[in-house]
Kinemage of the C-alpha trace (Angstrom):
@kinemage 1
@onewidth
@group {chain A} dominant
@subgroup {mainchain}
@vectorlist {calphas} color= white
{ca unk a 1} P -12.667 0.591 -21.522
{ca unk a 2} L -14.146 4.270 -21.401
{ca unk a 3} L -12.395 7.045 -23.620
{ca unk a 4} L -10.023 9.675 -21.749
{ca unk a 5} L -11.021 12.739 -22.797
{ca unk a 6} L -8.679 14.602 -19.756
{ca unk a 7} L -5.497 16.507 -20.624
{ca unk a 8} L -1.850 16.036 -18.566
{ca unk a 9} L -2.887 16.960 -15.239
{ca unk a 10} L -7.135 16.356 -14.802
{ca unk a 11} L -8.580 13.734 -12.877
{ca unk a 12} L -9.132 10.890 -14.644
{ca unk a 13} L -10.993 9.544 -12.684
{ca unk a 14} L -12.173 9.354 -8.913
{ca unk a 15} L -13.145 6.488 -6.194
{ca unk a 16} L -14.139 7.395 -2.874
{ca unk a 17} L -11.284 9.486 -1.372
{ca unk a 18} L -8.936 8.561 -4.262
{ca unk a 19} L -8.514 10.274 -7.727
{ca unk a 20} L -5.909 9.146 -10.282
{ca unk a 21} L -4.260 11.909 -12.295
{ca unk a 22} L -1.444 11.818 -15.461
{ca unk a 23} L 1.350 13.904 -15.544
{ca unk a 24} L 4.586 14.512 -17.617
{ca unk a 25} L 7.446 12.585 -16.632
{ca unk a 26} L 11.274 12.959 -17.475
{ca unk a 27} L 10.460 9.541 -19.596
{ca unk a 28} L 6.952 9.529 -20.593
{ca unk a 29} L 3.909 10.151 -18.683
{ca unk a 30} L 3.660 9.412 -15.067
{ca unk a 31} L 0.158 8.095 -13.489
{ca unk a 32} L -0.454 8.835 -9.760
{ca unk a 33} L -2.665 8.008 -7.079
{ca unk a 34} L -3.805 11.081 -5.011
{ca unk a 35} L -5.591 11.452 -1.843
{ca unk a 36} L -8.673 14.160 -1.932
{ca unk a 37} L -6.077 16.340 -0.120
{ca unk a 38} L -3.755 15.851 -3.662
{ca unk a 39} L -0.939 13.881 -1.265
{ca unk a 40} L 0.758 11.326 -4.109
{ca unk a 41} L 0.468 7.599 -2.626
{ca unk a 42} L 1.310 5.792 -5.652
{ca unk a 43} L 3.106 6.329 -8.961
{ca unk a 44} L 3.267 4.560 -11.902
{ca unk a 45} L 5.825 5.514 -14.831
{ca unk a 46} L 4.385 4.491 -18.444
{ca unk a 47} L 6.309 5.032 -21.686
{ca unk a 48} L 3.705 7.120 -23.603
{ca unk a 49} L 0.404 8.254 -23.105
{ca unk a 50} L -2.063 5.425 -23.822
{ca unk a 51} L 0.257 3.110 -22.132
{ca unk a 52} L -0.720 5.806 -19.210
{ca unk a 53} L -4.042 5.540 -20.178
{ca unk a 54} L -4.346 1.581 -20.190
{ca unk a 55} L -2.344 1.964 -16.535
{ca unk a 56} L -4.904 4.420 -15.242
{ca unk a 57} L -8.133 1.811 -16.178
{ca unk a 58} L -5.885 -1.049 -14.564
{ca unk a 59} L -6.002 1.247 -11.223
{ca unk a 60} L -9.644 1.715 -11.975
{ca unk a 61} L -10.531 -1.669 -12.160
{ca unk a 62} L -8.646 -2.695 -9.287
{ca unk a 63} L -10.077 -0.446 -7.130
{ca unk a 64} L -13.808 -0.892 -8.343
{ca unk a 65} L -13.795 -4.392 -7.096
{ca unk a 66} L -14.883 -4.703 -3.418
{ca unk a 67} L -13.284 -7.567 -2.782
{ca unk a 68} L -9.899 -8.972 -3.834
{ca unk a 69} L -9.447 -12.518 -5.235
{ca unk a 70} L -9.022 -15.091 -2.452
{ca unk a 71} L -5.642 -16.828 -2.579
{ca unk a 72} L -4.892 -20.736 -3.802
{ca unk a 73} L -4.752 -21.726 -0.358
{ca unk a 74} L -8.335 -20.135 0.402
{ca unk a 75} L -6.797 -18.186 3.306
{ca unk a 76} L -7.389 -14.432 3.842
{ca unk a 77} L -4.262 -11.931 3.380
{ca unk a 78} L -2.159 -11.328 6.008
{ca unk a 79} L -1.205 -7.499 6.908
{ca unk a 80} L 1.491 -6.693 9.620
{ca unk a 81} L 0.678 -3.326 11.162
{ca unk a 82} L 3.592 -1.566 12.931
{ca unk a 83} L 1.941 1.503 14.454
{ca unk a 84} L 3.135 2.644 18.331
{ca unk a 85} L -0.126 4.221 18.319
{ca unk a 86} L -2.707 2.058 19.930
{ca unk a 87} L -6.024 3.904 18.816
{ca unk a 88} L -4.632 4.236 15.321
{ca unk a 89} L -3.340 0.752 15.197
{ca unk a 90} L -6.941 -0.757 16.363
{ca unk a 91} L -8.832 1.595 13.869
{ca unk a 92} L -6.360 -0.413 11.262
{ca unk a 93} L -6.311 -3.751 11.911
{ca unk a 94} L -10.413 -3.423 12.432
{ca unk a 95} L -11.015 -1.773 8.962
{ca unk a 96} L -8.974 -4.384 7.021
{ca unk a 97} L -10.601 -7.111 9.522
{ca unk a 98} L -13.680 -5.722 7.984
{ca unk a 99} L -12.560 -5.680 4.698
{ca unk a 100} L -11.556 -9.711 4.483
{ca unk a 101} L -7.736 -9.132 6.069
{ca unk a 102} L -6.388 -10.708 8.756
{ca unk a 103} L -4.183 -8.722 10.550
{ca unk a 104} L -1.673 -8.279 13.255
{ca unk a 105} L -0.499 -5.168 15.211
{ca unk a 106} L 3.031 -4.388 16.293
{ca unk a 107} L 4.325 -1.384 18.907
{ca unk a 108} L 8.039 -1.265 17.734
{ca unk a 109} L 10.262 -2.011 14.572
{ca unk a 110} L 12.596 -4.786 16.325
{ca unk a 111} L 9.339 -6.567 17.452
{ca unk a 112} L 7.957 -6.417 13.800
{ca unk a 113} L 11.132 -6.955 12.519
{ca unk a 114} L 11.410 -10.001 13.920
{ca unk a 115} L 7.462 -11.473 13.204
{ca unk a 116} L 7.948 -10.288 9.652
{ca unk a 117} L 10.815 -12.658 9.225
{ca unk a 118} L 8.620 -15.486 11.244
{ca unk a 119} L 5.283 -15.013 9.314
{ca unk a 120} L 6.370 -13.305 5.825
{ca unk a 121} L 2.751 -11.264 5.881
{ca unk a 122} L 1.227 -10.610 2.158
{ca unk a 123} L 1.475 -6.679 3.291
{ca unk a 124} L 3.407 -4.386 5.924
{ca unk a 125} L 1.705 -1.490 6.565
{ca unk a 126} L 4.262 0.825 8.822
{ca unk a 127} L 4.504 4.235 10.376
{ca unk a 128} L 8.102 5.989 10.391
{ca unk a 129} L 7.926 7.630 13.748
{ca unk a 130} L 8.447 4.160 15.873
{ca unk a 131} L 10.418 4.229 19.444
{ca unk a 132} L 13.087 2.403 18.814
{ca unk a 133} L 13.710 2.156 14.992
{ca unk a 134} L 12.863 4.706 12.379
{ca unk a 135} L 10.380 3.375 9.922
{ca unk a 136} L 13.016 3.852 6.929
{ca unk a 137} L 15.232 1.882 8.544
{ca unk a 138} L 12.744 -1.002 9.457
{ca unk a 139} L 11.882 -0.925 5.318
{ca unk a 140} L 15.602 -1.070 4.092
{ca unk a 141} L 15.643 -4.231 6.351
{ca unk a 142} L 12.938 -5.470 5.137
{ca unk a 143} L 14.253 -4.970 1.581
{ca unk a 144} L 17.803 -6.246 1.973
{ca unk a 145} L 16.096 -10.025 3.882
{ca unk a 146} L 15.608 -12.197 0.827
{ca unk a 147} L 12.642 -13.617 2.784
{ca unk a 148} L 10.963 -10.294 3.407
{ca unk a 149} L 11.692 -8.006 0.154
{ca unk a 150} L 9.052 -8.996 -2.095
{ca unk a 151} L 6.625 -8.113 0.386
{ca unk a 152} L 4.426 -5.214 -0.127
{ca unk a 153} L 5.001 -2.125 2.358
{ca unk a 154} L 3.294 0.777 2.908
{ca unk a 155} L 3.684 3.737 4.359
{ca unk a 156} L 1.103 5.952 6.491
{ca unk a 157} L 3.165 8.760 8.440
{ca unk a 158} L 2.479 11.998 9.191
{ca unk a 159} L 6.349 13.396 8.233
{ca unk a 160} L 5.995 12.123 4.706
{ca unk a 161} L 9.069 14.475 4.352
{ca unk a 162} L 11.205 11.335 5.669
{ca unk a 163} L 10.549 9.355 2.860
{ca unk a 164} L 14.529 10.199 1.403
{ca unk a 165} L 14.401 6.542 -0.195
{ca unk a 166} L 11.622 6.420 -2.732
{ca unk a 167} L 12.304 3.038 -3.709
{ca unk a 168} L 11.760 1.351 -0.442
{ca unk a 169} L 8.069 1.983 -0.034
{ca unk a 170} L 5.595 0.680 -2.560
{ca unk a 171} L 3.655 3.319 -1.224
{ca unk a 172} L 2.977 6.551 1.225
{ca unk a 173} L -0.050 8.077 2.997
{ca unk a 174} L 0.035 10.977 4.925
{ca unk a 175} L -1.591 10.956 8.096
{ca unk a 176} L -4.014 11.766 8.947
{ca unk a 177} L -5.277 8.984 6.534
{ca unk a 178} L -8.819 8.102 6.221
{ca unk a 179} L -9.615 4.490 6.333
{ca unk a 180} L -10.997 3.984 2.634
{ca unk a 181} L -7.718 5.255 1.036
{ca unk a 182} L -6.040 3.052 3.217
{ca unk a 183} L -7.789 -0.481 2.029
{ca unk a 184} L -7.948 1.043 -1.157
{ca unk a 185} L -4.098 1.012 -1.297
{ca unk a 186} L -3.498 -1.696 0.574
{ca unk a 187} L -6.171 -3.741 -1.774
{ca unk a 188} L -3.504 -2.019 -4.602
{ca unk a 189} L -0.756 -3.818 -3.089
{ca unk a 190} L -2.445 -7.138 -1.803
{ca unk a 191} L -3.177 -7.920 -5.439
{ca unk a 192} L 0.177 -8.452 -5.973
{ca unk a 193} L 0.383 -11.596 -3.709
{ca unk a 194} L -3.053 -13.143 -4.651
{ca unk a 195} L -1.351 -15.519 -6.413
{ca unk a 196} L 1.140 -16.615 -4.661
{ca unk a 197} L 1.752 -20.459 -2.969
{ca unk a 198} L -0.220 -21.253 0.006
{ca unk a 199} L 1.690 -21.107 3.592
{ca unk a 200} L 0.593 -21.785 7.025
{ca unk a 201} L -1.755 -19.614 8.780
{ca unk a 202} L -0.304 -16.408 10.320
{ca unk a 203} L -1.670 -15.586 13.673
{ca unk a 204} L -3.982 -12.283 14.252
{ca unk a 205} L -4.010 -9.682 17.282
């Protein structure tokens, strides 16, 4: 593990368009995952300052891999996109396509509501501003299914300001979001799941 030199508050260190960064919390020391622009997309709360420090190499390690374990089962993760945006939806799916994820687009939070439920995806990847269903209502659904709330869900919206209920999202982007931060959090999140029993094959868009 390499020595911290860094005070509360420096880079610790940087990946592509991410940088981690420590700073004081109400109950320790706080470690967060920043976009170049400084937008927080992931926070981790340690109890002291080397337990910081060991989180902060964790991250590090993570994100150094390229590639993320394949599962028991030998299939590839499965990501539900919900994104009304076509454009943005295809640049999505494509990158994590590209980056060993299957994945599935959705137009509308009833529609994904209701394939989430079906397929239980290893990761939900969601924009608030949807046609028919806010975003932060879509995730509190999500949460509240016993099927559904384990699974990973993040954020990428460009009214990060909505985000009232911090504890629904495991994490938040702000668009516009450039595609390595987004595999690099959603490679975060996916490691979660790596481990979990096989299931049948979800479909892909």
């Amino acid at each position: 593990m390499p020595e911290f030199h860094s005070t509360l508050g420096d880079t610790i260190w940087r990946e592509g368009g991410v940088r981690c960064v420590m700073v004081p919390s109400g109950v320790g020391t706080a470690v967060e995952l920043r976009t170049d622009q400084g937008a927080v997309f992931l926070r981790k709360q340690a109890p002291t300052i080397t337990a910081a420090r060991n989180e902060a190499e964790f991250l590090r390690l993570l994100l150094h891999r390229d590639d993320a374990s394949p599962p028991p089962s030998g299939l590839k993760p499965f990501a539900l996109i919900v994104e009304d945006e076509q454009d943005t939806a295809d640049a999505y799916r494509e990158a994590l396509r590209f980056s060993g994820v299957r994945a599935l687009t959705m137009p509308n939070g009833h529609d994904a509501l209701r394939r989430a439920e079906e397929l239980i995806p290893d990761l939900i990847i969601l924009d608030y501003r949807l046609p028919d269903l806010h975003g932060r209502d879509l995730c509190r659904q999500l949460r509240a299914n016993p099927d559904t709330m384990q699974v990973p869900i993040l954020v990428v919206t460009a009214s990060p300001q909505d985000n009232t209920d911090s504890d629904c999202p495991d994490a938040v982007l702000t668009k516009p979001c450039l595609l390595p931060t987004l595999l690099a959090a959603s490679r975060l999140l996916l490691r979660r799941v790596m481990a979990a029993p096989s299931r049948p094959a979800a479909p892909t868009a």
